[in-house]
TIDREN-215095 format. One record per residue (C-alpha): residue number from 0; y, z, x. Coordinates in steps of 0.05 Angstrom, whole numbers, plus 5000, padded with zeros to 4 digits. Layout:
N
(koldren NUM (Y Z X)),
...
//
This chain:
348
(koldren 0 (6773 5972 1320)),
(koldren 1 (6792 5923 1264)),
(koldren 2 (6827 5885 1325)),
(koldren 3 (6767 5880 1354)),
(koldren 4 (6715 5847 1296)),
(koldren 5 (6776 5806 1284)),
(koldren 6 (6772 5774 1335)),
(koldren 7 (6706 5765 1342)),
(koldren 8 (6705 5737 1274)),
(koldren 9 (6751 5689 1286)),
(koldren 10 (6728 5665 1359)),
(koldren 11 (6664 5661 1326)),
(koldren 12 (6676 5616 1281)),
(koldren 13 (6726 5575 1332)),
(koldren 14 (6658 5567 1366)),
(koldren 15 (6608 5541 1318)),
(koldren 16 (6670 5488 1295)),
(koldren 17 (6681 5462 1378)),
(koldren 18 (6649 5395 1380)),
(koldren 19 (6653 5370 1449)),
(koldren 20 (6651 5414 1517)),
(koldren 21 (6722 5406 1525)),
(koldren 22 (6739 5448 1471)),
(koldren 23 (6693 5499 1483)),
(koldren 24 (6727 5519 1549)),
(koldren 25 (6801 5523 1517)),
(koldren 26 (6769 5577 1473)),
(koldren 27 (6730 5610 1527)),
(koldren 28 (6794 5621 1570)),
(koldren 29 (6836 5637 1499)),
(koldren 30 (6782 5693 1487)),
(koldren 31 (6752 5713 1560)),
(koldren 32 (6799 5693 1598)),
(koldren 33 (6847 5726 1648)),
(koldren 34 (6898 5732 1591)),
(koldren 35 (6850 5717 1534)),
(koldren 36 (6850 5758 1469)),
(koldren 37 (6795 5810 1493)),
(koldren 38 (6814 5818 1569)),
(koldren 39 (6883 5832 1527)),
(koldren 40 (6849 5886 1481)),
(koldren 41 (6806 5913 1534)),
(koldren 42 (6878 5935 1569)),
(koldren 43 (6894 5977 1515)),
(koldren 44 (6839 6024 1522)),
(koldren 45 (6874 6073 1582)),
(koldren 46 (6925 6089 1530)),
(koldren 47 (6871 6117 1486)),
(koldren 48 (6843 6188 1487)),
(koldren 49 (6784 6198 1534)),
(koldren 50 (6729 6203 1464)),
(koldren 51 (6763 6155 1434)),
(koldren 52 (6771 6100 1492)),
(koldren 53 (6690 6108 1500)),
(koldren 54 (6676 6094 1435)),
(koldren 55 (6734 6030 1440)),
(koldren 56 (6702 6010 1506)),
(koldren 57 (6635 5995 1474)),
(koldren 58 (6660 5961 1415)),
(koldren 59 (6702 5912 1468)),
(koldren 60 (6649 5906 1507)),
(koldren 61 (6598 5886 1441)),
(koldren 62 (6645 5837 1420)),
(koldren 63 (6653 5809 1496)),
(koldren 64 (6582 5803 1494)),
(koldren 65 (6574 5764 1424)),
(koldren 66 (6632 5720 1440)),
(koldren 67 (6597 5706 1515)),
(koldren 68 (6533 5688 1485)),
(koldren 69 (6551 5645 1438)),
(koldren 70 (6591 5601 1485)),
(koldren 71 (6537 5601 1520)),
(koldren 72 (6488 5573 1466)),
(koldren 73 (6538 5517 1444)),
(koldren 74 (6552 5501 1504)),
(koldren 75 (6467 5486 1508)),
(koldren 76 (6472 5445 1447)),
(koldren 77 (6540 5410 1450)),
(koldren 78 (6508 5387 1533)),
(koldren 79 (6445 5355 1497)),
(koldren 80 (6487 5320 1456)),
(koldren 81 (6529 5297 1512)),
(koldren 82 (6481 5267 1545)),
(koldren 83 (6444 5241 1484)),
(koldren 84 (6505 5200 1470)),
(koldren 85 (6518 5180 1545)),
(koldren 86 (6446 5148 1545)),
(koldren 87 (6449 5117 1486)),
(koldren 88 (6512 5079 1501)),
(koldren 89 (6493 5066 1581)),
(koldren 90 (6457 5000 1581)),
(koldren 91 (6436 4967 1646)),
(koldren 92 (6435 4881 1660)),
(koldren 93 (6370 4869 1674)),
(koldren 94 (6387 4789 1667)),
(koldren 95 (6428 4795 1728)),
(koldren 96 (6393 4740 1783)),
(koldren 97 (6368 4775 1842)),
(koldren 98 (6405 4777 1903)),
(koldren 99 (6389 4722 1957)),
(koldren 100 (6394 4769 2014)),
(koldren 101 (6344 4825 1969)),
(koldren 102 (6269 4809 2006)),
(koldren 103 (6219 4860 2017)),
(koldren 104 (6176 4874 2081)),
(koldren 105 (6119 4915 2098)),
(koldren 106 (6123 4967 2142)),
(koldren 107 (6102 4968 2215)),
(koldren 108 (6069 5032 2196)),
(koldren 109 (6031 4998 2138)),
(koldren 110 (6012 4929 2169)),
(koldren 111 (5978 4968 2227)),
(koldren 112 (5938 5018 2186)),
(koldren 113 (5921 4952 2150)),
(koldren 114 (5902 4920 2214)),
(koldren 115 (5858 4983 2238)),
(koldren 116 (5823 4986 2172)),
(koldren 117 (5809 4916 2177)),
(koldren 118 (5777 4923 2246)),
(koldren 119 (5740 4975 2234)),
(koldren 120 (5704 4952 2170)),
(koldren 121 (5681 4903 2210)),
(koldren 122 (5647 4947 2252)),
(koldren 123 (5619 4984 2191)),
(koldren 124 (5666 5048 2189)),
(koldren 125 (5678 5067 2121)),
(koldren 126 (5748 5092 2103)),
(koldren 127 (5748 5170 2084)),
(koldren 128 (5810 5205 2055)),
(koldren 129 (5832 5280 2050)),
(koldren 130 (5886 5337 2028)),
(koldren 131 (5951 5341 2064)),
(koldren 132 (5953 5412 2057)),
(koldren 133 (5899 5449 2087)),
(koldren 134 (5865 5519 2107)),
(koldren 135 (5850 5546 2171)),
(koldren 136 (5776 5533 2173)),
(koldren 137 (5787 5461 2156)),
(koldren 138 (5840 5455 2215)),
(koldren 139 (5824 5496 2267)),
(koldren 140 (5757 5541 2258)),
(koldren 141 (5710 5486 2239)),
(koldren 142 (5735 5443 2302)),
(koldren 143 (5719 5509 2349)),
(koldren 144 (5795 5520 2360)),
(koldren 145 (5788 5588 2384)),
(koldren 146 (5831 5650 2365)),
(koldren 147 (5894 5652 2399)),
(koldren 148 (5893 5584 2414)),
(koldren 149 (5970 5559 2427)),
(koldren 150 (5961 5499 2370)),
(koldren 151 (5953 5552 2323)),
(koldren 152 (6024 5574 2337)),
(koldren 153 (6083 5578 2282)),
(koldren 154 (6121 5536 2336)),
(koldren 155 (6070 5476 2328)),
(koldren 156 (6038 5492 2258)),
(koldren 157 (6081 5485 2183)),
(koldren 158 (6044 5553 2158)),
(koldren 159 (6053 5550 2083)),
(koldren 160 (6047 5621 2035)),
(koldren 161 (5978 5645 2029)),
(koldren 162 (5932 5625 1971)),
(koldren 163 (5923 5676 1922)),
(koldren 164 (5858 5692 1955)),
(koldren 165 (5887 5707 2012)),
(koldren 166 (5865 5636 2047)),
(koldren 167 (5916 5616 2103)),
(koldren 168 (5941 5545 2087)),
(koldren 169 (5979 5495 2119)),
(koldren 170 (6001 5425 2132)),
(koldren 171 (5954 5398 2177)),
(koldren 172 (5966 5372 2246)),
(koldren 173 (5903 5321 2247)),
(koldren 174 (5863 5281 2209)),
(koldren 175 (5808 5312 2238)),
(koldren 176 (5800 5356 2168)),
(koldren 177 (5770 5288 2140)),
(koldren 178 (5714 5287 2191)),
(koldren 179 (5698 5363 2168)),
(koldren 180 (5705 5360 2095)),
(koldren 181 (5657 5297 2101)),
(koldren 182 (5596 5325 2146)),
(koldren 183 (5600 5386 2094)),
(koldren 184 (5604 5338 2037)),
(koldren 185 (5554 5279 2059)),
(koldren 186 (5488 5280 2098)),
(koldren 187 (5477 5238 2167)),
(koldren 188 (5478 5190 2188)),
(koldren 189 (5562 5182 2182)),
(koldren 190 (5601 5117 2198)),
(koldren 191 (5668 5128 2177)),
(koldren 192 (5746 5131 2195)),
(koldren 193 (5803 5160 2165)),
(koldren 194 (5878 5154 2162)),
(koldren 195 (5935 5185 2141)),
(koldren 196 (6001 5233 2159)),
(koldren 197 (5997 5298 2201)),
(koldren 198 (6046 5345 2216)),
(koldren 199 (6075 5380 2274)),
(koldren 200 (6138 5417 2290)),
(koldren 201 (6165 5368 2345)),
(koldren 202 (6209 5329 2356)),
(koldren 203 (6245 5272 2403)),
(koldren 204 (6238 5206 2425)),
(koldren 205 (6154 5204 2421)),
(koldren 206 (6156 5257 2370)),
(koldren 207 (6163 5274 2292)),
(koldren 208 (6161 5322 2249)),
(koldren 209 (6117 5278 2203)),
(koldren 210 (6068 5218 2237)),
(koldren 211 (6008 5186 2223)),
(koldren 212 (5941 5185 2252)),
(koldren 213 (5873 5154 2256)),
(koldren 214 (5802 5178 2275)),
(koldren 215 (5732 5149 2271)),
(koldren 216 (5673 5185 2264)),
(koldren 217 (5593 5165 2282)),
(koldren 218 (5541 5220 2274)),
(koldren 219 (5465 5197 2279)),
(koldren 220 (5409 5219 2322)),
(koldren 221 (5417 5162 2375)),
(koldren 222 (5499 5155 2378)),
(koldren 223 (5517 5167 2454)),
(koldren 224 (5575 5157 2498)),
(koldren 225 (5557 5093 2511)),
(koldren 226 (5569 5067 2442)),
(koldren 227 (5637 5101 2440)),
(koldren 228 (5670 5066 2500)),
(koldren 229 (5636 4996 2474)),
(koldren 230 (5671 5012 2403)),
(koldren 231 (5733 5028 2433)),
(koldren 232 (5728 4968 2481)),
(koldren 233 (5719 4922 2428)),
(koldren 234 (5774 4953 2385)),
(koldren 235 (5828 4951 2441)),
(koldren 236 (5821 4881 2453)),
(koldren 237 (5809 4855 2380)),
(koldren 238 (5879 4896 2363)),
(koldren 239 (5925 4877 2421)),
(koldren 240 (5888 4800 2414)),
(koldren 241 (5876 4816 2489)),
(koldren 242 (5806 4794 2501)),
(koldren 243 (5803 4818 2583)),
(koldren 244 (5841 4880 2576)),
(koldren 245 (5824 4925 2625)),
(koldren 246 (5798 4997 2596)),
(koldren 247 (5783 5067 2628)),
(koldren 248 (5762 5127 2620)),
(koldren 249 (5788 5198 2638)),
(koldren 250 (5748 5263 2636)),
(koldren 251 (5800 5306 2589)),
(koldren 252 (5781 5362 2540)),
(koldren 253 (5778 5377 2467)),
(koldren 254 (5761 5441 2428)),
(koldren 255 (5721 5397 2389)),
(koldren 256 (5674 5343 2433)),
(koldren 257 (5644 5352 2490)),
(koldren 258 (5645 5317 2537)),
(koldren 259 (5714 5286 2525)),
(koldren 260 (5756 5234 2550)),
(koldren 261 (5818 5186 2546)),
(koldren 262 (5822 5121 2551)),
(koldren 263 (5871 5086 2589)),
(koldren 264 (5891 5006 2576)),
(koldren 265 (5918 4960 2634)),
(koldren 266 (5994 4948 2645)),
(koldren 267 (6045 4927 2680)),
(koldren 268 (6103 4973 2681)),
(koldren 269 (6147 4916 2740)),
(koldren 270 (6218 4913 2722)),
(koldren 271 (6214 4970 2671)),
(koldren 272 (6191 4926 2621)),
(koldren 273 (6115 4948 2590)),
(koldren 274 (6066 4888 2595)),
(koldren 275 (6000 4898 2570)),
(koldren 276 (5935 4875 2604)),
(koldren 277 (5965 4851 2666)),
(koldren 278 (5981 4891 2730)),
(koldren 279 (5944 4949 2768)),
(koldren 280 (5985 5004 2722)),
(koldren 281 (5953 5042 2672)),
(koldren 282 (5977 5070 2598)),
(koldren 283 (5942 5120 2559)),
(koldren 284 (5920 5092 2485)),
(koldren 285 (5875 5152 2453)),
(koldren 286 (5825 5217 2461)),
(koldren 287 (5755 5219 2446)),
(koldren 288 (5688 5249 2461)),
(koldren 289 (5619 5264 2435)),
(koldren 290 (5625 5310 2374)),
(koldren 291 (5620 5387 2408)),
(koldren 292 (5558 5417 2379)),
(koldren 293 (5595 5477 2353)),
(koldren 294 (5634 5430 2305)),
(koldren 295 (5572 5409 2278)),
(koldren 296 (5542 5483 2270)),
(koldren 297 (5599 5493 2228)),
(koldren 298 (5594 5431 2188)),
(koldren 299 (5514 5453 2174)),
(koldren 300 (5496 5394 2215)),
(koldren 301 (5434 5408 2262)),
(koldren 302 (5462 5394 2334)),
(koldren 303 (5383 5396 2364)),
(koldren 304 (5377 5332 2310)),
(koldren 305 (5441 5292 2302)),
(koldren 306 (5501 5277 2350)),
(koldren 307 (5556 5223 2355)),
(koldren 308 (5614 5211 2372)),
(koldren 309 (5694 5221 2352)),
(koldren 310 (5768 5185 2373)),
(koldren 311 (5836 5187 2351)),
(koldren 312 (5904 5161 2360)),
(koldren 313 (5976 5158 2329)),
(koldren 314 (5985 5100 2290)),
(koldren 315 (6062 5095 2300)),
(koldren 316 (6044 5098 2376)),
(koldren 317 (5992 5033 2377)),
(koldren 318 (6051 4998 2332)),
(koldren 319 (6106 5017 2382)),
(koldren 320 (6064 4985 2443)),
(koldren 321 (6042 4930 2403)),
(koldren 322 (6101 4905 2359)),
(koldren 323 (6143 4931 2427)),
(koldren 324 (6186 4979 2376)),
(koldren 325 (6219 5033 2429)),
(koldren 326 (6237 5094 2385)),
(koldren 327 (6199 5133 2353)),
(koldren 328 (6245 5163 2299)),
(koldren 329 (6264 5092 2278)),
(koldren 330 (6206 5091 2239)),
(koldren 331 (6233 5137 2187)),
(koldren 332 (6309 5128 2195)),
(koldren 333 (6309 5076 2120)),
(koldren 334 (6338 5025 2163)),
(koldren 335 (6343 4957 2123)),
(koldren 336 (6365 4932 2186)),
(koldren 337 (6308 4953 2222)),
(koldren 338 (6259 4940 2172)),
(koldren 339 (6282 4864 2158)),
(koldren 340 (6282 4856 2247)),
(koldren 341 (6205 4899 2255)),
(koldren 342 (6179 4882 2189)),
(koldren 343 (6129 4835 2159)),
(koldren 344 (6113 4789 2103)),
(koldren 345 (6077 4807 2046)),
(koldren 346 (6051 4735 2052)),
(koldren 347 (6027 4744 2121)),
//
């Protein structure tokens, strides 16, 4: 077995002396290789007799093993190194003018939440935030989604790995959590609206994986559906700078308000191009209802005391009809193109 240390003595040592990686793979294939020194040795061992080729076999294999792991450890230190050396030579230009054609542009997503926010502050809505990733309480329970119910599916629902507690979680599919985690959090009376992205497994022209949404919230004790449709009356036409645009409203349901409707904006649909506010046809802009007193039960709200009312709609959907942007999935495509034609100025 004096073959054997040999060799190990000497690869070894080969090793520790290798200074770049290049080196350290000629002696990896010279030594472990197909035809390196201990594959070589390691033939020899059916000539031997069967006590003696066991005891050979584990004295190959020992020295396999050193040899492997110390390869394995430069090859640690001399990569460090490497890249040590490449960023300390790499230097970037940062005196290089910028290009004419490089100009920035917000986002139709972005200038529209920033439009909503803006007309809604006016109003007095505060602006309430939340977790992307949710439970099922939050999502579902606390908005009287009932058991079984088909949004609950793994075909609509990104279902995420259970807490450790055993809590179900999930990306959430409306910003509707806001509205719960702030009538557990904050006592009545509640003026606020929140924003931010959902997600749903869908997909196509009017449908992404990943969208945004906005919802408004109003709980006192004299809130009623009056005050909802002249909110929503007042937004519509403030947003699409439409001052006569016709409005409606559609009994619908929700899980979670009762009773609920959508409302419906005036259009013109002649030619197959969309006009907004003018002719008899009609286009469907956003849900809401008075807040279902269930939700509130669950929220530790009194329902005999407080009520109010609740709305929501896709933000990429009120930018599509008003900035007349016909794809949905363009949106998030990273088009520079499309972002320099839809965009805006910071400026603006």
């Amino acid at each position: 077995m004096q073959e054997a240390q040999k060799i190990q003595t000497e690869a070894l040592a080969q090793i520790e002396a290798a200074n770049d990686l290049s080196a350290l793979e000629n002696i990896r294939v010279a030594v472990l290789g197909k035809k390196g020194a201990i594959t070589e040795g390691m033939k020899t061992l059916g000539s031997l007799a069967p006590d003696q080729r066991k005891e050979a076999g584990a004295t190959w294999n020992a020295v396999k093993d050193a040899v492997a792991s110390a390869i394995e450890s430069r090859e640690v230190v001399l990569k460090r190194a490497a890249l040590a050396e490449k960023l300390k030579t790499e230097t970037i230009d940062i005196s290089l003018p910028v290009k004419p054609e490089t100009k920035g542009a917000v986002h139709p997503i972005s200038q529209a939440m920033e439009e909503l926010l803006a007309i809604f502050s006016d109003m007095g809505f505060a602006l309430a935030e939340g977790p992307d990733i949710e439970d099922d309480f939050h999502n579902f329970t606390a908005l009287n989604f009932p058991p079984g119910h088909p949004a609950r599916e793994m075909h609509d629902t990104f279902y995420l790995p259970d807490a450790a507690d055993a809590t179900k979680r999930l990306l959430r599919t409306h910003t509707s959590t806001v509205q719960i985690r702030a009538m557990q959090e904050q006592k009545p009376p509640l003026k606020l609206i929140c924003m931010g992205r959902t997600y749903r497994s869908d997909y196509d022209m009017t449908h992404t994986p990943m969208f945004h949404q906005m919802e408004g919230l109003v709980i006192d004790t004299e809130t009623n559906m009056g005050h909802l449709k002249g909110c929503l009356m007042d937004f519509v036409r403030s947003y699409f700078n439409i001052p006569d645009l016709k409005v409606r409203f559609r009994p619908s349901f929700f899980p979670f308000t009762e009773p609920s409707a959508e409302m419906d904006i005036g259009c013109s649909r002649k030619g197959g191009e969309l006009k907004l506010g003018q002719g008899d046809d009609w286009l469907e802009i956003l849900g809401c209802g008075m807040v279902h007193p269930n939700v509130l039960k669950n929220c530790g709200i009194d329902p005999e005391k407080y009520q109010g009312f609740a709305f929501g709609m896709g933000v990429e959907r009120v930018a599509m009809l008003k900035y007349g942007i016909p794809d949905l999935r363009t949106f998030f495509e990273s088009d520079l193109r499309w972002l320099k034609h839809y965009g805006f100025s910071v400026f603006n």
